[in-house]
C-alpha positions in Angstrom: -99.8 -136.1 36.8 -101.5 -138.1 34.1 -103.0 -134.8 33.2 -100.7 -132.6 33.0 -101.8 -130.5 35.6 -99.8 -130.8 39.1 -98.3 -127.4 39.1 -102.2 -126.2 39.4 -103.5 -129.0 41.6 -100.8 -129.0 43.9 -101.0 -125.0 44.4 -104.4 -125.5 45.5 -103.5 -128.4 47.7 -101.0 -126.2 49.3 -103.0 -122.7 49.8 -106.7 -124.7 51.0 -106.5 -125.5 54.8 -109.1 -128.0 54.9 -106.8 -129.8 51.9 -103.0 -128.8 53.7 -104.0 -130.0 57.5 -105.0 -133.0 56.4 -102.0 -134.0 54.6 -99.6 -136.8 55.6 -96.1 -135.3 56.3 -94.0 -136.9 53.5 -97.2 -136.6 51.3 -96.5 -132.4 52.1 -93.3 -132.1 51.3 -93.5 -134.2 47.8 -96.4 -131.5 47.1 -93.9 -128.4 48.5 -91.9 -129.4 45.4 -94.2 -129.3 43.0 -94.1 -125.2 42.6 -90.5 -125.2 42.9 -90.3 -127.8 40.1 -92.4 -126.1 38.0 -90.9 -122.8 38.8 -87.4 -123.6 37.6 -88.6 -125.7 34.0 -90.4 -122.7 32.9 -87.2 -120.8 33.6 -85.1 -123.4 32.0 -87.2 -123.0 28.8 -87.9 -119.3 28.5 -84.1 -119.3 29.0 -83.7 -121.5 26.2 -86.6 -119.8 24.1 -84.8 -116.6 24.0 -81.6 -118.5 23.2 -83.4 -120.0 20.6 -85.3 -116.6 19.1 -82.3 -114.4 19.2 -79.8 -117.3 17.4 -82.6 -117.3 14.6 -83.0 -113.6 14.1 -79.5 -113.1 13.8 -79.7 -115.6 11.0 -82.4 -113.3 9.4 -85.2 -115.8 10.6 -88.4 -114.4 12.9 -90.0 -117.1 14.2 -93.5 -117.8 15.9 -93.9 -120.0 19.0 -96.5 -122.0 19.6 -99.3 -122.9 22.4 -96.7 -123.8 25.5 -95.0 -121.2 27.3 -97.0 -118.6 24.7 -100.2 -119.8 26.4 -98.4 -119.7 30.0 -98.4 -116.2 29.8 -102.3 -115.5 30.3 -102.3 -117.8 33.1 -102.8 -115.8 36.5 -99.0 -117.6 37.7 -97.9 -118.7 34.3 -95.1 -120.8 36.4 -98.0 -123.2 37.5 -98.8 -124.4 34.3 -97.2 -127.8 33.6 -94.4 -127.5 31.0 -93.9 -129.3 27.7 -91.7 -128.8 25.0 -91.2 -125.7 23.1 -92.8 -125.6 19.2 -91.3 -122.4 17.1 -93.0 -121.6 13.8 -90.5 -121.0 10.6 -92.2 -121.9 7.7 -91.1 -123.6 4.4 -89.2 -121.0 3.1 -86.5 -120.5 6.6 -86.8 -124.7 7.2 -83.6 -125.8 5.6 -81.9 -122.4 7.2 -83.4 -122.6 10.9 -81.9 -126.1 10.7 -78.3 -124.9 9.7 -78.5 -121.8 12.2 -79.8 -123.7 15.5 -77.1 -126.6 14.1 -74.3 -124.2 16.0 -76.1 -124.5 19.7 -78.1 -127.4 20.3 -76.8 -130.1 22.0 -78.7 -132.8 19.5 -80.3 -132.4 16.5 -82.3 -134.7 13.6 -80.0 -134.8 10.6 -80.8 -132.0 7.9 -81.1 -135.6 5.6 -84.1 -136.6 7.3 -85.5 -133.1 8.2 -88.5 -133.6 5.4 -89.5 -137.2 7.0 -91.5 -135.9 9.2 -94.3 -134.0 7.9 -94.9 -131.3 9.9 -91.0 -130.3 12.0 -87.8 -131.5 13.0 -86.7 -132.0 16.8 -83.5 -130.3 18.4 -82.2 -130.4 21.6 -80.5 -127.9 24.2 -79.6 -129.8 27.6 -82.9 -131.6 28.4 -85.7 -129.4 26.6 -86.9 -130.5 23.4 -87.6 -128.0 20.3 -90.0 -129.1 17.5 -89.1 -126.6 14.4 -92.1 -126.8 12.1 -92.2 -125.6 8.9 -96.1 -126.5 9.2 -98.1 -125.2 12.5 -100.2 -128.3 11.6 -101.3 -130.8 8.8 -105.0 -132.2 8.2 -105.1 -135.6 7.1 -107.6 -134.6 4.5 -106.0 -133.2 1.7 -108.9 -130.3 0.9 -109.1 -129.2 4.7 -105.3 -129.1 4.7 -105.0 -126.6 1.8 -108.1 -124.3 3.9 -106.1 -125.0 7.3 -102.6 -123.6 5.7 -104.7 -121.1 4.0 -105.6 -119.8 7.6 -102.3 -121.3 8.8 -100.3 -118.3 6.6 -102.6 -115.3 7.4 -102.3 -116.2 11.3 -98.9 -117.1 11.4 -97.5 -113.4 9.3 -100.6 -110.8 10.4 -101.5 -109.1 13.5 -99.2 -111.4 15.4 -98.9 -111.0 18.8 -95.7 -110.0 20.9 -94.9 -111.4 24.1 -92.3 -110.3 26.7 -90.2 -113.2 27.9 -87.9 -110.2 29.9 -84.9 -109.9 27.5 -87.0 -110.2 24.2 -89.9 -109.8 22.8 -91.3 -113.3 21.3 -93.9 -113.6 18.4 -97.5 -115.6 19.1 -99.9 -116.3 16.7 -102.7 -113.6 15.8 -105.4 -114.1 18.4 -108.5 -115.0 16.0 -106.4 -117.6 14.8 -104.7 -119.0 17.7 -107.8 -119.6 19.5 -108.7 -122.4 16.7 -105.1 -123.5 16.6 -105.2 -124.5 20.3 -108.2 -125.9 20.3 -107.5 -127.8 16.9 -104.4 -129.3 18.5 -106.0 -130.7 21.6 -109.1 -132.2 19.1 -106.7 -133.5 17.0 -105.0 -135.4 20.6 -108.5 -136.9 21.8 -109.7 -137.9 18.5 -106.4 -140.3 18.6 -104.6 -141.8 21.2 -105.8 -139.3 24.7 -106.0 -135.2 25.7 -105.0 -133.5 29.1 -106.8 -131.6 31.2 -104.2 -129.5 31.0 -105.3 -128.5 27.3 -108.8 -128.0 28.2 -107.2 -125.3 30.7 -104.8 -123.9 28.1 -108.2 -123.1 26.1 -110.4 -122.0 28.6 -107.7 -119.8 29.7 -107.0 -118.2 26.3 -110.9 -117.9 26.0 -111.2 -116.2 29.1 -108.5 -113.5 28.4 -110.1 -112.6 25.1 -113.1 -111.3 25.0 -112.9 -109.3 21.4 -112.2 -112.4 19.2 -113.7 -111.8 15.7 -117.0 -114.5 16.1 -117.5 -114.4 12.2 -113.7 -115.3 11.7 -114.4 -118.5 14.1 -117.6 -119.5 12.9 -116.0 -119.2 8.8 -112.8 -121.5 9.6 -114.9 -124.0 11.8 -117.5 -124.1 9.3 -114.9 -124.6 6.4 -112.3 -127.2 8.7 -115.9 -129.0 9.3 -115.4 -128.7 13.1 -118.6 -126.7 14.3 -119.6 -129.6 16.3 -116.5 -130.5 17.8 -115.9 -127.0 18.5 -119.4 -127.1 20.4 -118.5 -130.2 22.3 -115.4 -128.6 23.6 -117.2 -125.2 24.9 -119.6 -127.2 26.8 -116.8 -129.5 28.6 -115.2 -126.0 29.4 -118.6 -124.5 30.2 -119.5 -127.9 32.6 -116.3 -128.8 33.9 -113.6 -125.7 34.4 -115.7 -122.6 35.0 -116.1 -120.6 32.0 -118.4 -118.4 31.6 -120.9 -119.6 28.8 -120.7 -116.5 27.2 -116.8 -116.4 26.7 -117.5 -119.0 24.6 -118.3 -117.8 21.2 -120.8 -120.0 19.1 -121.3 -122.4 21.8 -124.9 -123.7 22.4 -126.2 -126.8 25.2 -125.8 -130.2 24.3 -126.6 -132.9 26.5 -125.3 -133.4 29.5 -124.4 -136.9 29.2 -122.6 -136.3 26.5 -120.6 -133.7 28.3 -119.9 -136.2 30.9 -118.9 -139.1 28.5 -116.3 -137.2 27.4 -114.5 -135.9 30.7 -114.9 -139.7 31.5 -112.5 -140.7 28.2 -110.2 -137.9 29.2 -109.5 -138.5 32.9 -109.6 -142.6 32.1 -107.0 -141.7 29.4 -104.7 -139.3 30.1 -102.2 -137.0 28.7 -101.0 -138.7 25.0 -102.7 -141.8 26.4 -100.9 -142.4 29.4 -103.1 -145.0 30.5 -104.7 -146.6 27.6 -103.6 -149.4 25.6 -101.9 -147.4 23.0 -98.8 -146.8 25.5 -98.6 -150.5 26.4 -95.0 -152.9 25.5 -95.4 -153.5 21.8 -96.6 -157.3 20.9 -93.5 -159.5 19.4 -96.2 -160.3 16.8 -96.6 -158.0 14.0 -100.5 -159.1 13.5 -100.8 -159.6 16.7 -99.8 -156.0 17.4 -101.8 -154.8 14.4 -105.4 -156.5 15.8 -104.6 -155.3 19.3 -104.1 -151.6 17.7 -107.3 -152.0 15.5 -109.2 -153.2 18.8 -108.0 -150.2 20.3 -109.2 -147.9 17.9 -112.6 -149.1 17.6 -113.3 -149.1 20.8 -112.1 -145.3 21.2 -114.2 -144.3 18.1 -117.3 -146.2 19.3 -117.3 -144.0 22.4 -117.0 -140.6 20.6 -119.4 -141.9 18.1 -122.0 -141.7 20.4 -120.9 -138.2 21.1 -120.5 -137.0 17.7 -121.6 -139.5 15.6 -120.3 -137.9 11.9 -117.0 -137.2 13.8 -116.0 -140.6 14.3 -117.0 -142.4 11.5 -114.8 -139.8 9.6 -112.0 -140.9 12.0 -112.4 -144.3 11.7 -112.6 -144.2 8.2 -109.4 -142.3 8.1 -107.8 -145.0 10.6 -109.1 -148.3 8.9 -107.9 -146.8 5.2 -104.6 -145.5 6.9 -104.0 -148.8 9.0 -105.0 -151.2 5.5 -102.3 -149.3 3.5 -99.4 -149.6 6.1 -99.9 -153.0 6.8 -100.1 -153.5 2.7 -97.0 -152.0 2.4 -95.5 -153.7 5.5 -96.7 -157.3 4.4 -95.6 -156.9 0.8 -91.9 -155.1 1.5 -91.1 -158.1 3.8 -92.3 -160.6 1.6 -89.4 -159.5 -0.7 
């Protein structure tokens, strides 16, 4: 559960015999409901996707979803893969009016006031699945690998895009060359701060696996300009070691060592899905410094870990953190001393 993954787990639980016979009685039918669970959220938000799609184009507004129920598709049972929430692409230009047209049937909504406070979407609600509407697919904390990310970010979000059938309408995906990086961007961008699932690393390997005619040049030039080659590599071997993929549907991957490899499935299955079980998710402190040192304790010891993975990696991170955490508590410190 911590990973995101009990739809798949569970369905081999249930169809291995060694696994099923074995099984306490109550233990089997908590697992029996697993695949039902998961059978009628995925129907619950393709419902609501469609809802969602069809309300927007009728306001002149062709959206793009996003990893989630997009990916679920190329699984072999799409309805075992864990569900989240659903992310639509709008862009800049439709923000403002995707907020106004889904305004009419969601059940909650941010106010269109504080739509721009958040950098990257805003968060609607129909019954009890959450919608983020970006205007952004994704930000960069670096200001010059921002502006090449949205560079890529427009071409793959208006060209070649990729229709999906979600039976009553066709639904928009990214174009493939890019959507490859865009998944694996947002699950680097998870364990580089606060904890990835397995179920990411399944989300990629199973894109990966049901493309084998992505454009390698394409890759290699936005990993090479998003400074992410290494990352990139040290992805492709977990994928390589640890879920099956064929090395060679992993384009520009080459060995690294395998202790490396294993140090970081170790930080993932300690950690969890968002962080479930790290420190990050623990009751906040009463203190305000006391909070802060406990975060900043936190974050060293996560970035001392990858570091010895991928040395350049972290202390890019950790710059990023310290000069991030500095300013806030700056402006914290000297707003309350007024």
């Amino acid at each position: 559960k911590t990973q995101a993954l009990t739809g798949l787990v569970g369905d081999v639980m249930l169809t291995t015999p060694q696994i099923l016979n074995s099984l306490p009685r109550q233990a089997l039918a908590l697992l029996q409901e697993i695949p039902l669970n998961n059978m009628a959220m995925h129907t619950t938000l393709n419902n609501t996707l469609i809802l969602i799609v069809t309300t927007l184009r009728e306001h002149g507004i062709d959206p793009v979803l996003l990893k989630g129920q997009g990916v679920a598709k190329y699984y072999p049972v799409p309805e075992l893969r864990q569900c989240g929430d659903i992310d639509i692409y709008v862009g800049e230009q439709n923000y403002e009016a995707a907020h106004d047209a889904l305004r009419t049937i969601v059940t909650e909504i941010d106010d269109k006031e504080s739509i721009y406070n958040e950098v990257k979407h805003f968060h609607a609600k129909l019954g009890s699945v959450l919608v983020e509407v970006h205007r952004f697919a994704d930000v960069n904390a670096y200001s010059k690998l921002d502006m090449v990310y949205q560079k890529y970010a427009s071409e793959g979000l208006s060209r070649n895009l990729v229709p999906i059938d979600f039976g009553r309408v066709m639904v928009n995906t990214p174009a493939d060359d890019f959507n490859v990086y865009y998944i694996f961007n947002h699950l680097w961008h998870h364990f580089m701060t606060y904890g990835v699932g397995l179920r990411q690393l399944c989300d990629l390997a199973i894109f990966l696996n049901s493309h084998n005619n992505l454009n390698e040049e394409y890759l290699r030039k936005i990993l090479t300009e998003m400074k992410a080659m290494s990352s990139w590599n040290a992805v492709g071997n977990l994928l390589v070691t640890y879920m099956g993929l064929p090395v060679e549907r992993v384009p520009l991957c080459s060995p690294i060592p395998k202790w490396k490899v294993r140090l970081m499935m170790r930080i993932i299955l300690n950690e969890g899905n968002f962080g479930q079980r790290t420190s990050f998710t623990r009751p906040r402190s009463k203190s305000y410094l006391a909070e802060k040192v406990t975060s900043l304790l936190s974050h060293l010891k996560r970035q001392f870990l990858i570091f010895l993975i991928l040395p350049g990696v972290a202390l890019r991170q950790l710059l990023h953190i310290l000069s991030a955490g500095f300013r806030q508590v700056f402006i914290d410190m000297t707003g309350r001393s007024r």
